[in-house]
N, C-alpha and C positions, 0 to 999 in steps of 0.2 A: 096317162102320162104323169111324168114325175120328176120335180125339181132335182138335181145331184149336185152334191158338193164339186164344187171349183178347189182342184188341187192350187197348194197356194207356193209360193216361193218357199224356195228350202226345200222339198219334195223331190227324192232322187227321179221319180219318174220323168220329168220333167227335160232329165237330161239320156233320156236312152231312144234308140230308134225301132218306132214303130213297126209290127210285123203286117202282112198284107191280111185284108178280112176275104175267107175263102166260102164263109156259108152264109147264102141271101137268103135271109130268112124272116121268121115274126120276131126272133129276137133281136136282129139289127134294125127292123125296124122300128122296133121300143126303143129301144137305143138312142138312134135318130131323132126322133119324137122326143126324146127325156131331154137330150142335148139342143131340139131346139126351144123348149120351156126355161132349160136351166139359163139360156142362152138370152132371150128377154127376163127371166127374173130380175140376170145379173146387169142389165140393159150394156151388152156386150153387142158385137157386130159379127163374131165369129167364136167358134167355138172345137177344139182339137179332141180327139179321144183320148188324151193324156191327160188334158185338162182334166179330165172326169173320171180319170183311172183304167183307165181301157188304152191299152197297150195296141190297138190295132190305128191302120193306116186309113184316116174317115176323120172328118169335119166335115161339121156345116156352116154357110153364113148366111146373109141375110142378103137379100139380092137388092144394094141400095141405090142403084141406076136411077129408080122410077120414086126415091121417098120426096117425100114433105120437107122443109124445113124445120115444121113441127108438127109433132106425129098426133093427128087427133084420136079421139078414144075409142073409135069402130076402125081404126086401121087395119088392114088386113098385109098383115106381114107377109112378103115374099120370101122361099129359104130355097137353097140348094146343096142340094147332099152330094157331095166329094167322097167316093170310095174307092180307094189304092189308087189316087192320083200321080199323074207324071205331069212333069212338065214336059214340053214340047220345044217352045221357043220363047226368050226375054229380047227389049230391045236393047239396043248398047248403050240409049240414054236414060237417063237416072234422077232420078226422083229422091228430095233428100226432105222427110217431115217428121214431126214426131207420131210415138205411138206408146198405147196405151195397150194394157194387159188384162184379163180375169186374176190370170194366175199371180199378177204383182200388182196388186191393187194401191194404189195413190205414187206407184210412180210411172216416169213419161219418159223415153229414151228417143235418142235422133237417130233415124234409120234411114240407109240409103239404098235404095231398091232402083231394079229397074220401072221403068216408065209404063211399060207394057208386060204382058206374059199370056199363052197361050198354052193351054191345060188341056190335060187329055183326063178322066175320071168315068168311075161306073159311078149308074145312079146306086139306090135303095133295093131296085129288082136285077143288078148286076148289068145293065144297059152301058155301054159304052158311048161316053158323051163328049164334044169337044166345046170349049169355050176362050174365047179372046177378052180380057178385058184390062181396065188402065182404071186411074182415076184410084178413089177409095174402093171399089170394088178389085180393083187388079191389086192393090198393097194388101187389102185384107184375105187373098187368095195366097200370095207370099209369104204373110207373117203365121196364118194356119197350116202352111205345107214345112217350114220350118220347125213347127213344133213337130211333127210327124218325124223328124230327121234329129229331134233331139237336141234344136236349136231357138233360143230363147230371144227376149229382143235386148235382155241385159246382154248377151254377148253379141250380137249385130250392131247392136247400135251403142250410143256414151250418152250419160245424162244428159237430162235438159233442164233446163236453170232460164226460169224466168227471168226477163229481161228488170233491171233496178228502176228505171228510166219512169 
């Protein structure tokens, strides 16, 4: 496995949509593998193929339902691998928090998502898989399938400006 450069702000790629991945192979899954290494280097939560220069429709993240509050040093990371993901169904309530980027490093934008979402994805071996989730796991499922659409969280969301007080 192998670290990869995190495409950074200013990066046309960033703003083009993703084409679907058609060959499950050893190379996607190096890929996969690279993206989840580069993904704890950068101690990131999710990770998009744009981010890392790969134009196809795939991220991974980090399945954080089950962590620690603090992650000790034999943690064994959870990941799930999203390939030419759909959404299926959001709820109409809405979720308004900040978020942070690989690709925009040190800044935090207010994003307003729905509360819920329900994804349909192939794994790694091209399996068709459904998953339900909310919380930080369901925002970090949203703001990864965004970057796949060419959508960033500078344009979803407005700064966020710590409070003076």
């Amino acid at each position: 496995m192998a670290i990869r450069t995190v495409v950074k702000d200013g990066d046309p790629i960033l703003k083009k949509v993703c084409r679907p991945v058609t060959k499950f192979d050893d190379r996607l899954a190096t890929l996969l593998d690279d993206m989840r290494e580069t993904m704890i280097a950068a101690e990131g939560i999710g990770l998009a193929g744009p981010q890392v220069g790969m134009m196809r429709r795939l991220f991974v993240v980090w399945d954080t339902t089950d962590c620690p509050d603090e992650i000790p040093e034999d943690y064994e990371y959870k990941f799930i691998d999203f390939v030419n993901p759909e959404i299926l169904a959001v709820t109409e309530e809405e979720e308004t928090a900040a978020e942070g980027c690989l690709s925009f490093p040190g800044k935090t934008q207010i994003v307003t998502r729905p509360e819920a979402i329900k994804m349909r994805a192939q794994d790694r071996n091209g399996e068709w898989f459904e998953i339900e989730a909310d919380g930080l796991l369901g925002r970090c499922l949203q703001h990864e399938y965004d970057h796949l659409e060419g959508i960033t969280i500078m344009e979803s969301g407005v700064p966020y400006k710590e409070s003076e007080d």
